[in-house]
CHARMM internal coordinates of N, CA and C (Angstrom, degrees):
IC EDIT
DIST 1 N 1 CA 1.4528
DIST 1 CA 1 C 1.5263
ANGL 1 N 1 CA 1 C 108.65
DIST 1 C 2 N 1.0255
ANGL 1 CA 1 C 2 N 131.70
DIHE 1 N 1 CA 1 C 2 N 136.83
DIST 2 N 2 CA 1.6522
ANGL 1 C 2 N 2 CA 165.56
DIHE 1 CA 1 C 2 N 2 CA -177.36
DIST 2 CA 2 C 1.7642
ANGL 2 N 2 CA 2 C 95.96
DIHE 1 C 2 N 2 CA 2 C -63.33
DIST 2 C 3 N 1.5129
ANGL 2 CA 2 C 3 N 121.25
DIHE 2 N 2 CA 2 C 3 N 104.58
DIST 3 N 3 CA 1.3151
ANGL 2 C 3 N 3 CA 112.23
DIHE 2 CA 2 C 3 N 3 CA 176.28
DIST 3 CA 3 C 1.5987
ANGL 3 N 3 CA 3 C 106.77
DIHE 2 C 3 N 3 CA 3 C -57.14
DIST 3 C 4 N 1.1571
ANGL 3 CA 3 C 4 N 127.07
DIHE 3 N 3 CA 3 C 4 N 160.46
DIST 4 N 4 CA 1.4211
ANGL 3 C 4 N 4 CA 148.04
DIHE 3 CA 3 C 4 N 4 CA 178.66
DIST 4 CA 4 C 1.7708
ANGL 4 N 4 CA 4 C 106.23
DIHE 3 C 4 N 4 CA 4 C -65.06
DIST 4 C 5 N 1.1210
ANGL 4 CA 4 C 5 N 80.71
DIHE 4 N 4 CA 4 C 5 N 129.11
DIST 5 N 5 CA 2.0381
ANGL 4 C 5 N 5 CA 80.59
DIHE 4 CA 4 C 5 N 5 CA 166.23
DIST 5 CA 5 C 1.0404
ANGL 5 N 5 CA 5 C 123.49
DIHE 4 C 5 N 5 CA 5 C -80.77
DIST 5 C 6 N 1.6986
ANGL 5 CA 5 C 6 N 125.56
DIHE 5 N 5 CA 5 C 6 N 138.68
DIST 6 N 6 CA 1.3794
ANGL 5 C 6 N 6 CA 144.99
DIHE 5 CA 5 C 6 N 6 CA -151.54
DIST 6 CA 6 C 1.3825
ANGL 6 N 6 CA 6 C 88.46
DIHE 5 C 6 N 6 CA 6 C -40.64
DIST 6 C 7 N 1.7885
ANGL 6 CA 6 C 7 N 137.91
DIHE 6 N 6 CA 6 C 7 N -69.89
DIST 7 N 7 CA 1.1255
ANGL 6 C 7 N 7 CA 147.85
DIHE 6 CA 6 C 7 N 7 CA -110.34
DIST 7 CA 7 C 2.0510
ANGL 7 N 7 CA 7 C 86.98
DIHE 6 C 7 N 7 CA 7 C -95.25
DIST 7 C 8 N 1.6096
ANGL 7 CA 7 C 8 N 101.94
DIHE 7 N 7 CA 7 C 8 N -55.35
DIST 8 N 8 CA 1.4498
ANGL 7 C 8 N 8 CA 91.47
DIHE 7 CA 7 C 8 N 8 CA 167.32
DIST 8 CA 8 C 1.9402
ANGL 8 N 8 CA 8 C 136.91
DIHE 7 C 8 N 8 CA 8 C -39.23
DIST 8 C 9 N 1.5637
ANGL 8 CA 8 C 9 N 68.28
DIHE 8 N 8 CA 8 C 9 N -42.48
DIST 9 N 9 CA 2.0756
ANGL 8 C 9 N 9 CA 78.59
DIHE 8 CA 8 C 9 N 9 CA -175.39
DIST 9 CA 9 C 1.4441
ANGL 9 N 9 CA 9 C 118.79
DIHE 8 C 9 N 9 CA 9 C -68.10
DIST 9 C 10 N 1.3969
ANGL 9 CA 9 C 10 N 105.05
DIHE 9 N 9 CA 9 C 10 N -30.90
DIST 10 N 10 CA 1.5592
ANGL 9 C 10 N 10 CA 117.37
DIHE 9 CA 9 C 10 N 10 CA 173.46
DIST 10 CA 10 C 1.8763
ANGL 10 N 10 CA 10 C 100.98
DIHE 9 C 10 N 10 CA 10 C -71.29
DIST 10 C 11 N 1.1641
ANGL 10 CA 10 C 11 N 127.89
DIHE 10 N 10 CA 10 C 11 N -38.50
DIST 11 N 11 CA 1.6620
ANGL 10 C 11 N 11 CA 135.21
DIHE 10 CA 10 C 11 N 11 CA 158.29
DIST 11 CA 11 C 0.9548
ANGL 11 N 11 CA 11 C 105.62
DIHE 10 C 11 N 11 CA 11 C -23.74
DIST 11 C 12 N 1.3472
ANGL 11 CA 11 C 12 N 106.12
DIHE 11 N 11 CA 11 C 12 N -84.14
DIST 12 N 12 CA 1.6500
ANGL 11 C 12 N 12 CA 119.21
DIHE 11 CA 11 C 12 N 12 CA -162.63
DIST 12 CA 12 C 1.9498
ANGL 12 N 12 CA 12 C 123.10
DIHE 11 C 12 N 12 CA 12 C -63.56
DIST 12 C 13 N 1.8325
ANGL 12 CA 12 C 13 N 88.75
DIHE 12 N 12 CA 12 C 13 N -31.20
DIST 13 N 13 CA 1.1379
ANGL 12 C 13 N 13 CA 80.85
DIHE 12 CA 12 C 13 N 13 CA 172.95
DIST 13 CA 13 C 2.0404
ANGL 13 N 13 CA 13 C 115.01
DIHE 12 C 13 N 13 CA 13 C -91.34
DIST 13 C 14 N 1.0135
ANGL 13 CA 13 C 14 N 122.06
DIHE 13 N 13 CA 13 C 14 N -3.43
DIST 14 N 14 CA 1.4959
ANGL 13 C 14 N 14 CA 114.89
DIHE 13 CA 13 C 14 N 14 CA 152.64
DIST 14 CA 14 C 1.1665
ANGL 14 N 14 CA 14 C 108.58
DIHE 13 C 14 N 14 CA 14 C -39.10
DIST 14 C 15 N 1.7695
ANGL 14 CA 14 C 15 N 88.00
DIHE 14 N 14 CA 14 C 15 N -81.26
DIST 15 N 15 CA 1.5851
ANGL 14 C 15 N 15 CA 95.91
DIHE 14 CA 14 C 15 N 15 CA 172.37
DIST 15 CA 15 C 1.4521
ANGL 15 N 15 CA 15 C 144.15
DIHE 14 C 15 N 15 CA 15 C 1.66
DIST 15 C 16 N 1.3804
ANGL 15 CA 15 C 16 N 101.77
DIHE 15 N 15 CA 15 C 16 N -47.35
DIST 16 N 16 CA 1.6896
ANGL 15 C 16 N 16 CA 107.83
DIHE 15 CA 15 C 16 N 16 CA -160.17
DIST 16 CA 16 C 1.8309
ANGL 16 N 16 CA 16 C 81.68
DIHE 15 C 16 N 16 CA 16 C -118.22
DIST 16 C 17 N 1.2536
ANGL 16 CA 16 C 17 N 139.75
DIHE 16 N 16 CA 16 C 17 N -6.56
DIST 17 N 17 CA 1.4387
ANGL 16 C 17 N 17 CA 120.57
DIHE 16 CA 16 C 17 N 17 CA 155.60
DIST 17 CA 17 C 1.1995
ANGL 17 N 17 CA 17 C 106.83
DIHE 16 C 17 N 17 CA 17 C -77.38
DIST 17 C 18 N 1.0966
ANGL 17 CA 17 C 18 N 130.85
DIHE 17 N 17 CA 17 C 18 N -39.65
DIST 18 N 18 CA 1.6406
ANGL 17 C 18 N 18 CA 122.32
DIHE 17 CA 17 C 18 N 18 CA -178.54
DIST 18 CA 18 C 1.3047
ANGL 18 N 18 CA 18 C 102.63
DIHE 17 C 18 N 18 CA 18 C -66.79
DIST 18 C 19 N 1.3328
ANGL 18 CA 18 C 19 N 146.45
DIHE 18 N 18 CA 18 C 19 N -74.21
DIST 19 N 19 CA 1.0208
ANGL 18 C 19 N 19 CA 120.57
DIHE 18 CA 18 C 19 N 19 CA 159.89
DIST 19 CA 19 C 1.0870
ANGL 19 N 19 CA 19 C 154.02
DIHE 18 C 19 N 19 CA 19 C -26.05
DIST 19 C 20 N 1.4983
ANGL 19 CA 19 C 20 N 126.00
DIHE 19 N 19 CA 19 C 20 N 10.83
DIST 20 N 20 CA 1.4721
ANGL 19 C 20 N 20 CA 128.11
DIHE 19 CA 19 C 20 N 20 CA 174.63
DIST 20 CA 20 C 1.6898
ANGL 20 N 20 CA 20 C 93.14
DIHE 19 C 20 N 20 CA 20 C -136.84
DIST 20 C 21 N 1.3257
ANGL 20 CA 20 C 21 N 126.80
DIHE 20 N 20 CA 20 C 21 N -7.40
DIST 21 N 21 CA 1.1491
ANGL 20 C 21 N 21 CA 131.86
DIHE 20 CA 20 C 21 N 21 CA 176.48
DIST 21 CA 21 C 2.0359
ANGL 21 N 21 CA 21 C 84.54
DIHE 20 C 21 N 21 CA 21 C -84.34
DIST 21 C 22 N 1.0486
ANGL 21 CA 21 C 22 N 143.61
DIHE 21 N 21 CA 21 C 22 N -55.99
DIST 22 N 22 CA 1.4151
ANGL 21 C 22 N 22 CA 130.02
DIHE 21 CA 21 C 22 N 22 CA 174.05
DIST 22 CA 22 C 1.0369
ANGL 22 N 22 CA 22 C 121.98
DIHE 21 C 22 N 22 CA 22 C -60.64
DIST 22 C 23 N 1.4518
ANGL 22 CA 22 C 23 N 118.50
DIHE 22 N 22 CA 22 C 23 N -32.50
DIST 23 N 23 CA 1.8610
ANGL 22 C 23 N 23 CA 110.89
DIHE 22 CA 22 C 23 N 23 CA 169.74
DIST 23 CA 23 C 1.3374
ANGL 23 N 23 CA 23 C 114.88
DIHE 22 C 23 N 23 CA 23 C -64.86
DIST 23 C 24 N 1.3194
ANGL 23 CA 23 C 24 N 127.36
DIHE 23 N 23 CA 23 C 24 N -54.66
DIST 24 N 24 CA 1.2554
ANGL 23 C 24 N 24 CA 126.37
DIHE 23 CA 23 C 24 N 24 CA 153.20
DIST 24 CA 24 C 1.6350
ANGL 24 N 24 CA 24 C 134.73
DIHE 23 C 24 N 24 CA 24 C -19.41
DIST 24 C 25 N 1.1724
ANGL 24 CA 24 C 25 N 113.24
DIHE 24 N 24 CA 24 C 25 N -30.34
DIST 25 N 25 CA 1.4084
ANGL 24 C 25 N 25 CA 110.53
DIHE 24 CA 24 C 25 N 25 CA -156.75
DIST 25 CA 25 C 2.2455
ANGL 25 N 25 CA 25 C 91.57
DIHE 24 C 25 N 25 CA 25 C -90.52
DIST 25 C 26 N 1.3761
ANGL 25 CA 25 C 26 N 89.67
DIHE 25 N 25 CA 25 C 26 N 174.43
DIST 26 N 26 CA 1.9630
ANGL 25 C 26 N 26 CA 89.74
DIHE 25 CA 25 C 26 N 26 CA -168.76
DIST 26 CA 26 C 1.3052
ANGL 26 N 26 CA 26 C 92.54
DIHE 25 C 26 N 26 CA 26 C -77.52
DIST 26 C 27 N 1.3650
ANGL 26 CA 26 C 27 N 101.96
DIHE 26 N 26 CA 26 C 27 N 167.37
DIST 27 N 27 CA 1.3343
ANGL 26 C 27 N 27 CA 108.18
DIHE 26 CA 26 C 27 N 27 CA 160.08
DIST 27 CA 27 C 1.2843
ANGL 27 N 27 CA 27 C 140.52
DIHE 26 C 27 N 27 CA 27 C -73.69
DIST 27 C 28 N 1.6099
ANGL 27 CA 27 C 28 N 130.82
DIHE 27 N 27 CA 27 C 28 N -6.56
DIST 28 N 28 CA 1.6535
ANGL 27 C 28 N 28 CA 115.92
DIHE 27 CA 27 C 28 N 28 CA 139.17
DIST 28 CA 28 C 1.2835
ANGL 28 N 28 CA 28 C 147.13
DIHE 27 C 28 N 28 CA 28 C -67.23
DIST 28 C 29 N 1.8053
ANGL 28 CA 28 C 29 N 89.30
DIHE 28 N 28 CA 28 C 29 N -11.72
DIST 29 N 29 CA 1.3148
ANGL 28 C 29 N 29 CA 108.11
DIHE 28 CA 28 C 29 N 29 CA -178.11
DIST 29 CA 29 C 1.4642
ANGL 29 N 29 CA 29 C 107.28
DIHE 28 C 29 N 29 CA 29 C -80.71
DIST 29 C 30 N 1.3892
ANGL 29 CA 29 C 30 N 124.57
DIHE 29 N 29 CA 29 C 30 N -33.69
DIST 30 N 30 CA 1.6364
ANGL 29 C 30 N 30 CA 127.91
DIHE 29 CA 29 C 30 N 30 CA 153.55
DIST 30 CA 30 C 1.0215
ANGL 30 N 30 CA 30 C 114.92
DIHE 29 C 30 N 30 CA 30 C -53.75
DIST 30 C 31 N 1.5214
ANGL 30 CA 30 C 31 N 133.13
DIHE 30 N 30 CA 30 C 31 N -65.27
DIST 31 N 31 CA 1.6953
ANGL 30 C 31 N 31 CA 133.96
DIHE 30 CA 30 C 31 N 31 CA -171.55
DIST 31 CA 31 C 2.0672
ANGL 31 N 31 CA 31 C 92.76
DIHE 30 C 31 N 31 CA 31 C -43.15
DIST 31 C 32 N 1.1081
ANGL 31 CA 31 C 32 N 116.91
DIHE 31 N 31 CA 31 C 32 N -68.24
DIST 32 N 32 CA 1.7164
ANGL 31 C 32 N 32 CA 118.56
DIHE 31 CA 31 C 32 N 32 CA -159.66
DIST 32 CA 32 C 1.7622
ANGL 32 N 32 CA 32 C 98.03
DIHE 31 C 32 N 32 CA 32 C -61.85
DIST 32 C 33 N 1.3983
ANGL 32 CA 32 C 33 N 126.03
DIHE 32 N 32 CA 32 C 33 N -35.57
DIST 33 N 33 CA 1.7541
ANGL 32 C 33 N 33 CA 109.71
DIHE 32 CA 32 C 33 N 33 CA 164.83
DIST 33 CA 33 C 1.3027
ANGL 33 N 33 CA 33 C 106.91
DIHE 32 C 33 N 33 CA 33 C -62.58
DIST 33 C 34 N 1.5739
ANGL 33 CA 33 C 34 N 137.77
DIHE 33 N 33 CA 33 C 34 N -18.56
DIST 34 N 34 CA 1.4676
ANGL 33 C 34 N 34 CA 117.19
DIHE 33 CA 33 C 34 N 34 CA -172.97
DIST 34 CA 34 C 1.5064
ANGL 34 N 34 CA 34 C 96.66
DIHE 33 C 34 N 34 CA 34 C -90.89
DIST 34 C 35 N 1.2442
ANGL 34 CA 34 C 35 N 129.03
DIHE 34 N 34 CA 34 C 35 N -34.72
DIST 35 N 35 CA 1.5969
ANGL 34 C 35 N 35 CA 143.72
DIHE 34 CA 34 C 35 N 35 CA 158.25
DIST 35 CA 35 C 1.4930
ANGL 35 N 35 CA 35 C 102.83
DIHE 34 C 35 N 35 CA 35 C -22.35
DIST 35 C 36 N 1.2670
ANGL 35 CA 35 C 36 N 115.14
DIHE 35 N 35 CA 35 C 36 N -70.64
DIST 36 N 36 CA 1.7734
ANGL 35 C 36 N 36 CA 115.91
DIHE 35 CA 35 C 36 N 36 CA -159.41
DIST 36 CA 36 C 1.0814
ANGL 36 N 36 CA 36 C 94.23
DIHE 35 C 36 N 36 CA 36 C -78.93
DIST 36 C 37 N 1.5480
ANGL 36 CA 36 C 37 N 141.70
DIHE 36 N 36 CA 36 C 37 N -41.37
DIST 37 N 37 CA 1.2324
ANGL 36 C 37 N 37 CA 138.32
DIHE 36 CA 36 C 37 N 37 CA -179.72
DIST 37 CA 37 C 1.6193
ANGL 37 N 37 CA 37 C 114.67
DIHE 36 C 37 N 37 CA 37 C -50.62
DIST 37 C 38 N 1.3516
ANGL 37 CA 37 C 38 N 108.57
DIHE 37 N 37 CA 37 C 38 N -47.16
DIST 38 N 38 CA 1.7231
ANGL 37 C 38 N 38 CA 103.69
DIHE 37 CA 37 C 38 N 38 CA 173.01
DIST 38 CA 38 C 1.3264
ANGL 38 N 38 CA 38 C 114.45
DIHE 37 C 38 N 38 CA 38 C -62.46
DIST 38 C 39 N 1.7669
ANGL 38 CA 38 C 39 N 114.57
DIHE 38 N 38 CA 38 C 39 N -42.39
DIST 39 N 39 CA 1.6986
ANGL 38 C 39 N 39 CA 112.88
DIHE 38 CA 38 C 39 N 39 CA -168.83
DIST 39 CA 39 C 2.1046
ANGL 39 N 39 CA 39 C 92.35
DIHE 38 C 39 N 39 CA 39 C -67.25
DIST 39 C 40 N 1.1830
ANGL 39 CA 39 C 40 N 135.23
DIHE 39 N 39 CA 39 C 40 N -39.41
DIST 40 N 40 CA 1.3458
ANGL 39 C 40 N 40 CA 124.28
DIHE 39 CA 39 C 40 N 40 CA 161.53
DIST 40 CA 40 C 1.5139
ANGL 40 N 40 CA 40 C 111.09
DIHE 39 C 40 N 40 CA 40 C -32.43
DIST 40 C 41 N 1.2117
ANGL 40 CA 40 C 41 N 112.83
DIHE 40 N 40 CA 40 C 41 N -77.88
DIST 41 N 41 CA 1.4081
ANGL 40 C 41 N 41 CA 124.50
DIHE 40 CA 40 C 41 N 41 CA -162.52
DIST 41 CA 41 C 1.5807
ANGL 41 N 41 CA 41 C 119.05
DIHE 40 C 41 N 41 CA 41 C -53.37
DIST 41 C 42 N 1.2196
ANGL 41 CA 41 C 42 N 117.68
DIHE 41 N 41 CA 41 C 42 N -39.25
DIST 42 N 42 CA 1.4349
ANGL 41 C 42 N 42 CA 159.30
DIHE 41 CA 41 C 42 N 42 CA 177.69
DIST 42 CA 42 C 1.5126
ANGL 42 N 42 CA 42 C 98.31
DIHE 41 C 42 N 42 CA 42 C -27.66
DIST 42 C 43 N 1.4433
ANGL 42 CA 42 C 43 N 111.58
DIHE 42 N 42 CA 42 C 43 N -89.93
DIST 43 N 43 CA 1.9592
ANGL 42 C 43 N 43 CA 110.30
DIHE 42 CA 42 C 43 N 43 CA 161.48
DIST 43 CA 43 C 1.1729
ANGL 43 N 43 CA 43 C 118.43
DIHE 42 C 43 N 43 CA 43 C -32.34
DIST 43 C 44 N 1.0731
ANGL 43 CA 43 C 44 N 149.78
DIHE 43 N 43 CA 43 C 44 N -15.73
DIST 44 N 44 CA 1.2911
ANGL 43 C 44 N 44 CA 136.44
DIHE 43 CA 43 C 44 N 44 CA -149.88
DIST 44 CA 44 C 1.5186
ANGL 44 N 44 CA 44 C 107.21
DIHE 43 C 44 N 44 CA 44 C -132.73
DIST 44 C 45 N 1.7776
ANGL 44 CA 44 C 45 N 111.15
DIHE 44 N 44 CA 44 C 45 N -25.67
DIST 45 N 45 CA 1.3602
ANGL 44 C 45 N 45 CA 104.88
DIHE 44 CA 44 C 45 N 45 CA 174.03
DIST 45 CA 45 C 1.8101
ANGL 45 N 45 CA 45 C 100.38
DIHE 44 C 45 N 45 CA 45 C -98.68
DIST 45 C 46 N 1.0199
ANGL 45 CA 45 C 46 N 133.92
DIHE 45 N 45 CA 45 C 46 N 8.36
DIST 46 N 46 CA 1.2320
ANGL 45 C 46 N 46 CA 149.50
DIHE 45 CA 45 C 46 N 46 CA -172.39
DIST 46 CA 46 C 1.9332
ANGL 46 N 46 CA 46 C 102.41
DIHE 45 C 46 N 46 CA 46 C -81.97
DIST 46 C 47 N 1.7234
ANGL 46 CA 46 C 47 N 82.70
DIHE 46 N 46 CA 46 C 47 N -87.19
DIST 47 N 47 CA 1.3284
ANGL 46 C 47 N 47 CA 71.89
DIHE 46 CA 46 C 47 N 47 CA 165.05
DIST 47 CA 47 C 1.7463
ANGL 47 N 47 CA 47 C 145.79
DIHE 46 C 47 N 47 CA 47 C -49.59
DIST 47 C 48 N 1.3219
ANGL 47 CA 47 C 48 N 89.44
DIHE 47 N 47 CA 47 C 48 N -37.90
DIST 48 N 48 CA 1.8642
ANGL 47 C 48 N 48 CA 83.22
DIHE 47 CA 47 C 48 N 48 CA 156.62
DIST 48 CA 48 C 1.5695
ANGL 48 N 48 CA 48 C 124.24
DIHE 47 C 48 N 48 CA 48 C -78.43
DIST 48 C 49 N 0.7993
ANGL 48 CA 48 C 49 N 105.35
DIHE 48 N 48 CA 48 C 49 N 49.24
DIST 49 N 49 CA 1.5608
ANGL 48 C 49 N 49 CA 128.88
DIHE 48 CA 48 C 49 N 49 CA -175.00
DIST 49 CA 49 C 1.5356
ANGL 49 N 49 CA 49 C 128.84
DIHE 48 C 49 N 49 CA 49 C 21.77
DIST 49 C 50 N 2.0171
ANGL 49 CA 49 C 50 N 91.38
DIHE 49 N 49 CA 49 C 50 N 41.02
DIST 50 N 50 CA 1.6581
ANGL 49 C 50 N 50 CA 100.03
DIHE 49 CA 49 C 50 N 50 CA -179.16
DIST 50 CA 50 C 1.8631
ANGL 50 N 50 CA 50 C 102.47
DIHE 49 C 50 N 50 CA 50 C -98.99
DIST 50 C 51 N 1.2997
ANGL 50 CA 50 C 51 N 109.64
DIHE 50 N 50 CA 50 C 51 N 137.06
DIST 51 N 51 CA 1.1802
ANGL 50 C 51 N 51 CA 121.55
DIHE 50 CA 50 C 51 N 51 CA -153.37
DIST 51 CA 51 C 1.8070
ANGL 51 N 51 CA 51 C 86.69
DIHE 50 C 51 N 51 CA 51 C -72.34
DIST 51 C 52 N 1.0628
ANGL 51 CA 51 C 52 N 143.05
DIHE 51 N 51 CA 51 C 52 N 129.15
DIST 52 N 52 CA 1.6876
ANGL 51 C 52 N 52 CA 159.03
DIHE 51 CA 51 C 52 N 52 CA 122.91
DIST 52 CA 52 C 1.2559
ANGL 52 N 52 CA 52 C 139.30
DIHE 51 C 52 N 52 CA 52 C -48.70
DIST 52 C 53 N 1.2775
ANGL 52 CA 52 C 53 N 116.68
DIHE 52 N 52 CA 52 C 53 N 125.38
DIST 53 N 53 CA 1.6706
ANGL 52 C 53 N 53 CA 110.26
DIHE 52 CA 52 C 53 N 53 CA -178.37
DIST 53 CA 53 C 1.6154
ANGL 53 N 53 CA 53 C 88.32
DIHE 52 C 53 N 53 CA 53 C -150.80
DIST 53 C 54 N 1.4614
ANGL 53 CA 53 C 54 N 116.87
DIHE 53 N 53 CA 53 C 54 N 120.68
DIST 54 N 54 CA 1.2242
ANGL 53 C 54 N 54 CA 138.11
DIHE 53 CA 53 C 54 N 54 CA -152.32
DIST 54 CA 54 C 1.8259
ANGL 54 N 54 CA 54 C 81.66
DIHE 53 C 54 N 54 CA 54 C -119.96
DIST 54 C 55 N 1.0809
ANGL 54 CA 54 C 55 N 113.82
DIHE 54 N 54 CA 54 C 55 N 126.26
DIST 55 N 55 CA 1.8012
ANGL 54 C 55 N 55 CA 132.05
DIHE 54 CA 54 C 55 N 55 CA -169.11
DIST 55 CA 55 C 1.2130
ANGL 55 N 55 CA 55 C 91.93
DIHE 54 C 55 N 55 CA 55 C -71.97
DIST 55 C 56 N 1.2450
ANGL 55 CA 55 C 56 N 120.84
DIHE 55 N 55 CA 55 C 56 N 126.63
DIST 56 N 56 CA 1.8278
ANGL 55 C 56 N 56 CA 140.22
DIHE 55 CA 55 C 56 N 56 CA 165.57
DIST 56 CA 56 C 1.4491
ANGL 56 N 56 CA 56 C 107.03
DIHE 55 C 56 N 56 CA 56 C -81.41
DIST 56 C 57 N 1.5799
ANGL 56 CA 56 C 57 N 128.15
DIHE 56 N 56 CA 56 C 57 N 101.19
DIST 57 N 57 CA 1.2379
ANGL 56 C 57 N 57 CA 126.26
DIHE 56 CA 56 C 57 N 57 CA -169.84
DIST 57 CA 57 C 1.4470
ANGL 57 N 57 CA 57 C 105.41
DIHE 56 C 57 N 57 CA 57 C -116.16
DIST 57 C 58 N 1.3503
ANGL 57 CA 57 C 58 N 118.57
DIHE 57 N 57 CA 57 C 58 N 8.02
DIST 58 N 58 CA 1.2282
ANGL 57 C 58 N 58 CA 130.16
DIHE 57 CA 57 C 58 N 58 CA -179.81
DIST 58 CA 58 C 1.4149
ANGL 58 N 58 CA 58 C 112.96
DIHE 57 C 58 N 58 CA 58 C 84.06
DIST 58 C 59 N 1.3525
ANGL 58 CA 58 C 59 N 130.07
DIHE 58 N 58 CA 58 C 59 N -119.57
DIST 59 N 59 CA 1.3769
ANGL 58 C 59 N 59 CA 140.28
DIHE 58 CA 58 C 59 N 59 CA -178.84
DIST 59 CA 59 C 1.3930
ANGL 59 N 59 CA 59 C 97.44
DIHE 58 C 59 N 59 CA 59 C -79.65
DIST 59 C 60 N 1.6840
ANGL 59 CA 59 C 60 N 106.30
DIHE 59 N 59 CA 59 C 60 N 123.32
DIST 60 N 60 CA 1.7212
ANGL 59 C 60 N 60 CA 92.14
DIHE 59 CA 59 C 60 N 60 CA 177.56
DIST 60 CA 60 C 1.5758
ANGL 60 N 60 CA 60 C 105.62
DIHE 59 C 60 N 60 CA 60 C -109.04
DIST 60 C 61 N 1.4689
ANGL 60 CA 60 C 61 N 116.17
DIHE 60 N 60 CA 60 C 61 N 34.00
DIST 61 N 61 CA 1.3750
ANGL 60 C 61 N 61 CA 122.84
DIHE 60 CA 60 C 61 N 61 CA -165.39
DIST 61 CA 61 C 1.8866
ANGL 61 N 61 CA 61 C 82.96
DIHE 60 C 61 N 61 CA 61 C -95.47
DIST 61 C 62 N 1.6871
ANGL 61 CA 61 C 62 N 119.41
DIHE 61 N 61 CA 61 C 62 N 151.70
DIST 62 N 62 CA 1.1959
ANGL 61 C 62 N 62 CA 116.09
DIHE 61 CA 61 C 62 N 62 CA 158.58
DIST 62 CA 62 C 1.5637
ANGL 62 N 62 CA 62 C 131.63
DIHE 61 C 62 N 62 CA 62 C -87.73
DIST 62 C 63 N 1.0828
ANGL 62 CA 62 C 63 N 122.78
DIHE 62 N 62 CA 62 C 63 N 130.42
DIST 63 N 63 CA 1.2329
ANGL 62 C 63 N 63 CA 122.92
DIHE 62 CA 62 C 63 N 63 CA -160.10
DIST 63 CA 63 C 1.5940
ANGL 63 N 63 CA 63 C 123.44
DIHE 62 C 63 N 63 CA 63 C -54.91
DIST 63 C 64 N 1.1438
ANGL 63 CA 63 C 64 N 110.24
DIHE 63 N 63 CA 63 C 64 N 140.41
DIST 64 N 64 CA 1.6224
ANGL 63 C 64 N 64 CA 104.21
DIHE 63 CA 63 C 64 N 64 CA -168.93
DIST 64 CA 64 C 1.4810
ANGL 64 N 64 CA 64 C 120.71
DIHE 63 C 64 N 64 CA 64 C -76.80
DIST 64 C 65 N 0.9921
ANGL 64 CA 64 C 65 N 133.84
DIHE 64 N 64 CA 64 C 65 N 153.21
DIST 65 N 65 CA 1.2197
ANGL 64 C 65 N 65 CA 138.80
DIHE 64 CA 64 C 65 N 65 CA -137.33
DIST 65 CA 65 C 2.2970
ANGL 65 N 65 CA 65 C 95.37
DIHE 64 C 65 N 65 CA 65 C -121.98
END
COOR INIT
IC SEED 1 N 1 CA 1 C
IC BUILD
């Protein structure tokens, strides 16, 4: 197998910091990224006329410390 090119390897390895930078994070701080991700998605499956219900989590600001 063909080692990986510089520009890929630096890819993949983002990749797998961002990914442990999201496992890491608490769990409201996950629930409110799946939150904004639906209000994204929301227009777009709408108009294709799939019915939407974007989760009401109340304040999606994180609480101050």
């Amino acid at each position: 197998m063909d080692p990986l090119d510089p520009e890929i390897e630096k890819l993949f390895a983002a990749k797998e910091r961002r990914r442990k930078q999201l496992a890491a994070l608490p769990y409201p701080e996950k629930v409110r990224i799946v939150v904004q991700m639906q209000k994204m998605i929301a227009p777009i499956l709408k108009a294709r006329g799939i019915d939407v219900h974007v989760w009401d989590i109340g304040d999606s600001k994180p609480p101050q410390s």
